[in-house]
C-alpha positions in Angstrom: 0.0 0.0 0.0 3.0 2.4 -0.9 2.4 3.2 -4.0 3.4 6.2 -5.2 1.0 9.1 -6.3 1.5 11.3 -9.6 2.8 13.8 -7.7 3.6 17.2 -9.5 5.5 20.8 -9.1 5.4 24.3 -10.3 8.8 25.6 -11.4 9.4 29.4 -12.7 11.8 29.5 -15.6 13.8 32.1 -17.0 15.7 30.9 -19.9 16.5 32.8 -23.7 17.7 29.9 -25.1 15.0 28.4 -27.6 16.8 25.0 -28.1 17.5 25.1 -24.4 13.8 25.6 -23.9 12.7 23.1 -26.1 15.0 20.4 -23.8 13.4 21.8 -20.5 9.8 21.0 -21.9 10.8 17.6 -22.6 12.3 16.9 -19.3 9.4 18.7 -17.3 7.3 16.5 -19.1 8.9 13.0 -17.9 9.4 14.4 -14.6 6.0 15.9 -13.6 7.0 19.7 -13.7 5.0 22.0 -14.7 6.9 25.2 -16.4 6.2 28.7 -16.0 8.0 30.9 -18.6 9.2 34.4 -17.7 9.6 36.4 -20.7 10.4 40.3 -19.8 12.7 40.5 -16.6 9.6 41.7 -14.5 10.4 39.0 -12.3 8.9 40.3 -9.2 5.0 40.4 -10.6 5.7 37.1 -11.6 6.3 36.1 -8.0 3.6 38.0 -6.7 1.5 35.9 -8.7 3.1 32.5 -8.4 3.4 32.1 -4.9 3.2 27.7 -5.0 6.2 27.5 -6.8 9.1 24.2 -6.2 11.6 25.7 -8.0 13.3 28.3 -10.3 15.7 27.2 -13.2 17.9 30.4 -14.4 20.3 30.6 -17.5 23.7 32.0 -18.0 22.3 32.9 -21.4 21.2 36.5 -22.2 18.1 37.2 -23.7 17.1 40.3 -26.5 17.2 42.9 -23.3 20.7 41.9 -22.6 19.8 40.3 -19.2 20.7 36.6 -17.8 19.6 34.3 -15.1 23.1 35.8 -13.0 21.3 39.4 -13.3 17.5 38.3 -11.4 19.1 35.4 -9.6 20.5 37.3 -6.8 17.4 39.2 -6.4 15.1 36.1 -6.3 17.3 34.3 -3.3 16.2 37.4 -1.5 12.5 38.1 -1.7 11.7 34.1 -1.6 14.7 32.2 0.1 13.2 28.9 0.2 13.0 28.2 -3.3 15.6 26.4 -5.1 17.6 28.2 -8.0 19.0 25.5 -10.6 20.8 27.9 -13.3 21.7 26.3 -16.8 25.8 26.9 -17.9 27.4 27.5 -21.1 29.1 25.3 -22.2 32.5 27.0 -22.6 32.2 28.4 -19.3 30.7 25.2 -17.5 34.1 24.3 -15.6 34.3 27.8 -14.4 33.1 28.6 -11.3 30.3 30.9 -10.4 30.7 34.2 -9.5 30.1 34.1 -5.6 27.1 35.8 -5.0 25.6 33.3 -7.4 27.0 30.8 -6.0 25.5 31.1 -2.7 21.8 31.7 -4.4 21.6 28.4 -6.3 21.8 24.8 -5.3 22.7 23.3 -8.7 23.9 24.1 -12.0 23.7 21.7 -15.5 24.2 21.9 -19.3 21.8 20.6 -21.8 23.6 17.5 -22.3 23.8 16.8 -18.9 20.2 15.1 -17.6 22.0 13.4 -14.3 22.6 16.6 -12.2 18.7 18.0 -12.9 17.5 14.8 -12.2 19.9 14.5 -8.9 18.3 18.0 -7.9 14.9 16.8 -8.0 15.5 14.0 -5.9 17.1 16.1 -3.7 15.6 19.0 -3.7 11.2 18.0 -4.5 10.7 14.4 -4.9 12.5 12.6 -1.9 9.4 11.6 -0.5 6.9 9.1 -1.6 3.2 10.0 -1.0 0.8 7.0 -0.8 -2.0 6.8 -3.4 -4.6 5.8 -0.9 -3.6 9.2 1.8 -3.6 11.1 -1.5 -7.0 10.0 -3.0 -8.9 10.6 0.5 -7.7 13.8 1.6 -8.9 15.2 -2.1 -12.5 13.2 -1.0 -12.9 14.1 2.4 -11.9 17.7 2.0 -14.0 17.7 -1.2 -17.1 15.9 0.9 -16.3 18.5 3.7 -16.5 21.8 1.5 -19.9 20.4 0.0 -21.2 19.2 3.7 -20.5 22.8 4.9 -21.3 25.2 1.9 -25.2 24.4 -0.4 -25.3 23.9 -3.4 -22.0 24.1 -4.9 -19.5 21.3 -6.9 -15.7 21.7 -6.2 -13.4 21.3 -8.6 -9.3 20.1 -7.9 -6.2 19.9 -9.9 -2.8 17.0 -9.4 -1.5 17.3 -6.0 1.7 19.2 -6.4 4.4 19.7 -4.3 5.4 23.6 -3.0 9.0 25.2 -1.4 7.2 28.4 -0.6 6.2 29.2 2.1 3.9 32.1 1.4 0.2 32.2 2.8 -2.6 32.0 -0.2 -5.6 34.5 1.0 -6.1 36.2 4.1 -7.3 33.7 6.6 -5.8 30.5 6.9 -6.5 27.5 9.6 -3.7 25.5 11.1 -4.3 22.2 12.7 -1.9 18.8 14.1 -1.9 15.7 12.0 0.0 13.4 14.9 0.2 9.8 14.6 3.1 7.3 14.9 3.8 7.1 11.0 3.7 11.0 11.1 4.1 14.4 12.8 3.0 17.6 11.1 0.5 20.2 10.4 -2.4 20.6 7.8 -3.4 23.7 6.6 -6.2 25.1 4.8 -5.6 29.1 3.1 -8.5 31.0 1.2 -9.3 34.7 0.7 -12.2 35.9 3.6 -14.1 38.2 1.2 -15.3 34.8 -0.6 -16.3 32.3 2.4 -17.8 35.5 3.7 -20.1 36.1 0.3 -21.7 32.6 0.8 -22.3 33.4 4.6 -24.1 36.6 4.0 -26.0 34.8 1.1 -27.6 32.2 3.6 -25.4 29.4 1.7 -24.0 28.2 4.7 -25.3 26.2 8.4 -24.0 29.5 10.1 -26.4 31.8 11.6 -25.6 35.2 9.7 -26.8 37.6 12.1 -24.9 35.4 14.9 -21.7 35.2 13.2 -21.4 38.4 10.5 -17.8 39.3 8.6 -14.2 38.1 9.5 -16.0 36.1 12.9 -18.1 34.0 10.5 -15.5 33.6 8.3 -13.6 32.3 11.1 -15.9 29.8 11.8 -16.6 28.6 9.2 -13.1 27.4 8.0 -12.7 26.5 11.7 -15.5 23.5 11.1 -14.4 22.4 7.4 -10.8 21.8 8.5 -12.3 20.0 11.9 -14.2 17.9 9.4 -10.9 17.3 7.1 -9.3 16.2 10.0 -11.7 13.7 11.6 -12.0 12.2 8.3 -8.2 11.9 8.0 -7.6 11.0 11.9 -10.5 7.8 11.3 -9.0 6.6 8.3 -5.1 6.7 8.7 -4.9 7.2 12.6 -5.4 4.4 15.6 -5.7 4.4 19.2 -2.1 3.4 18.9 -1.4 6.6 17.0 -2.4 8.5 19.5 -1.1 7.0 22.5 2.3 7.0 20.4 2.3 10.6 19.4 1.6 12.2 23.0 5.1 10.2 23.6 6.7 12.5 21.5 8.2 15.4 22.6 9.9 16.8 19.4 8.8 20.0 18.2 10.0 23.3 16.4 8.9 26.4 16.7 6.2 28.2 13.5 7.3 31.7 12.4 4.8 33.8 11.0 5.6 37.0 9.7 1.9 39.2 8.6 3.3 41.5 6.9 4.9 39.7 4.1 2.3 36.7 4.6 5.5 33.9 5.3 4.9 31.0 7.1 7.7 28.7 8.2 7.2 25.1 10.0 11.3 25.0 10.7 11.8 22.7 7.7 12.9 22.7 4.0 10.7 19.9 3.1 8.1 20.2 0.1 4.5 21.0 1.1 2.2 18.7 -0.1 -0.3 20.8 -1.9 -4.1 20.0 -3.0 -5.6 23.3 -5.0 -9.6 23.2 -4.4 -12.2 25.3 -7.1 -15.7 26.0 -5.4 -17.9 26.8 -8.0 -21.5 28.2 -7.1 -24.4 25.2 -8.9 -26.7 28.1 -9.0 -24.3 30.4 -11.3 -25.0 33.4 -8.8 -21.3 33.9 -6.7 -18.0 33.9 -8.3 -15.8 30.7 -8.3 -13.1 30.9 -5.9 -9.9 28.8 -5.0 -8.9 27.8 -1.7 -5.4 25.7 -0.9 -5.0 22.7 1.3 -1.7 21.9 2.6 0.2 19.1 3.9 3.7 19.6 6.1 5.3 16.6 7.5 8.3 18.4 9.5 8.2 16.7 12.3 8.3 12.8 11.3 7.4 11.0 7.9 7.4 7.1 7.6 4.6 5.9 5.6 5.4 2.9 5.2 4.1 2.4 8.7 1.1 4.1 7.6 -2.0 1.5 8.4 -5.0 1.9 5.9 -8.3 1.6 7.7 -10.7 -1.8 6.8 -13.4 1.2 5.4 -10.7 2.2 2.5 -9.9 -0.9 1.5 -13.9 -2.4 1.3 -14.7 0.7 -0.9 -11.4 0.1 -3.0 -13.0 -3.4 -3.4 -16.6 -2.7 -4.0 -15.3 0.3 -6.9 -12.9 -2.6 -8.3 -9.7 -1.1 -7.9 -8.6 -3.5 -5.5 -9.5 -7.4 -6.1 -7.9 -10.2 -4.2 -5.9 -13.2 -5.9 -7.0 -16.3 -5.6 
């Protein structure tokens, strides 16, 4: 029951080199990346946008402004520190070193003909952990069921699980809540913008009372009882009385850092964040669609193959015939 999920990431790249570009398609492709091309140097609004990205790949290359990778490399390493910078080298200058402040910003560097260093980085650097296709496929159907349960008449829409480096908040309200068991220690996290939640509140969509529990209170409550939901659904299915009495044994722990101003959370770890991206999209065509982000961080402890599957998953798997027994 280890099977690994597809399992996906966002990376940003920069890169002026058309036959270069055409290689970095074909290996995003075989590696589940997903590319996002900057094309004028305005690197920043691209980050403002892009803010569940795994990676960055650079090049030493200059495009028709006369700028490289070297000139916005320097500048991404400090607004968004966690992600990874992979730079592509000439090839006459690839036994040269990098100029220092470079060097310090990236974490690998590769030529086109030279497939084993970017597949090293993303072993190293996104897809060192294996994810279970059964944990995957539930959480998407419990926080799906959850979002539905909670909000009328709407369907809800998600995309792959992918995985994330940054550690920026999505929205302006987010929920934060322990996911402790034996086979694993960390935090799930739900983010979404207020104005939205608080649309279908006001618009009687909702079980909350809306003169009880009006703006960012509502709001608050509302998120409060999906992710309870989300998590009861998880701890029944993956967690055991064992889990439990196992977890309250252990007395590891770092400290969170949040930081409001820029919108930065940090769970002391450079791990990849799980990431499931949710669409809730009004059935009666009257409220806007809006996205909200669900997140998984093992920082604390992360052995699934010690991960017990409860009896429930596997009769369903049955009964749908994905699973049938040999005899």
């Amino acid at each position: 029951m280890t099977e690994e999920s597809v399992i996906t990431s966002k990376a940003l790249v920069y890169e002026a080199d058309e036959s270069a570009l055409e290689f970095l398609k074909e290996f995003f492709l075989k590696n589940n990346i997903q590319g996002i091309r900057e094309r004028k140097n305005e690197i920043n609004k691209v980050l403002d946008v892009n803010i569940d990205l795994g990676a960055v790949f650079l090049s030493e290359s200059k495009d028709e402004f006369g700028y490289s990778g070297f000139d916005i490399c320097k500048k991404i390493h400090e607004v968004r520190p966690e992600l990874p910078i992979v730079i592509r080298r000439l090839e006459e200058h690839k036994n040269e070193p990098l100029p220092e402040e470079i060097n310090q910003a990236v974490v690998a560097q590769y030529t086109i003909d030279d497939l084993e260093s970017l597949k090293e980085f993303l072993q190293v650097n996104l897809f060192n952990r294996h994810y279970p296709a059964p944990l995957v496929h539930e959480v998407l159907e419990i926080t799906s069921n959850a979002l539905q349960f909670n909000i009328k008449n709407i369907s809800v829409e998600n995309s792959a699980p992918y995985l994330v480096k940054d550690m920026l908040i999505f929205g302006e309200v987010f929920s934060l809540i322990p996911l402790e068991s034996s086979w694993c220690r960390g935090y799930m996290t739900i983010q979404s913008p207020s104005n939205d939640f608080e649309k279908y509140i006001e618009s009687d969509r909702t079980h909350i009372p809306r003169n009880e529990y009006s703006g960012s209170r509502g709001v608050n409550f509302l998120l409060n009882e999906i992710t309870n939901l989300v998590w009861g659904g998880i701890k029944s299915k993956f967690f055991t009385e064992t889990d439990d009495q196992a977890s309250i044994g252990s007395a590891i722990q770092v400290p969170i850092m949040v930081n409001h101003v820029h919108k930065f959370i940090s769970f002391g770890s450079q791990e990849p964040q799980l990431t499931f991206s949710y669409v809730i999209k009004d059935e009666l065509g009257i409220l806007p669609d809006f996205k909200i982000l669900q997140k998984l961080i093992f920082n604390l402890t992360w052995s699934p193959d010690l991960m017990k599957i409860s009896d429930q998953i596997i009769s369903d798997s049955l009964d749908s015939g994905e699973l049938e027994f040999f005899d």
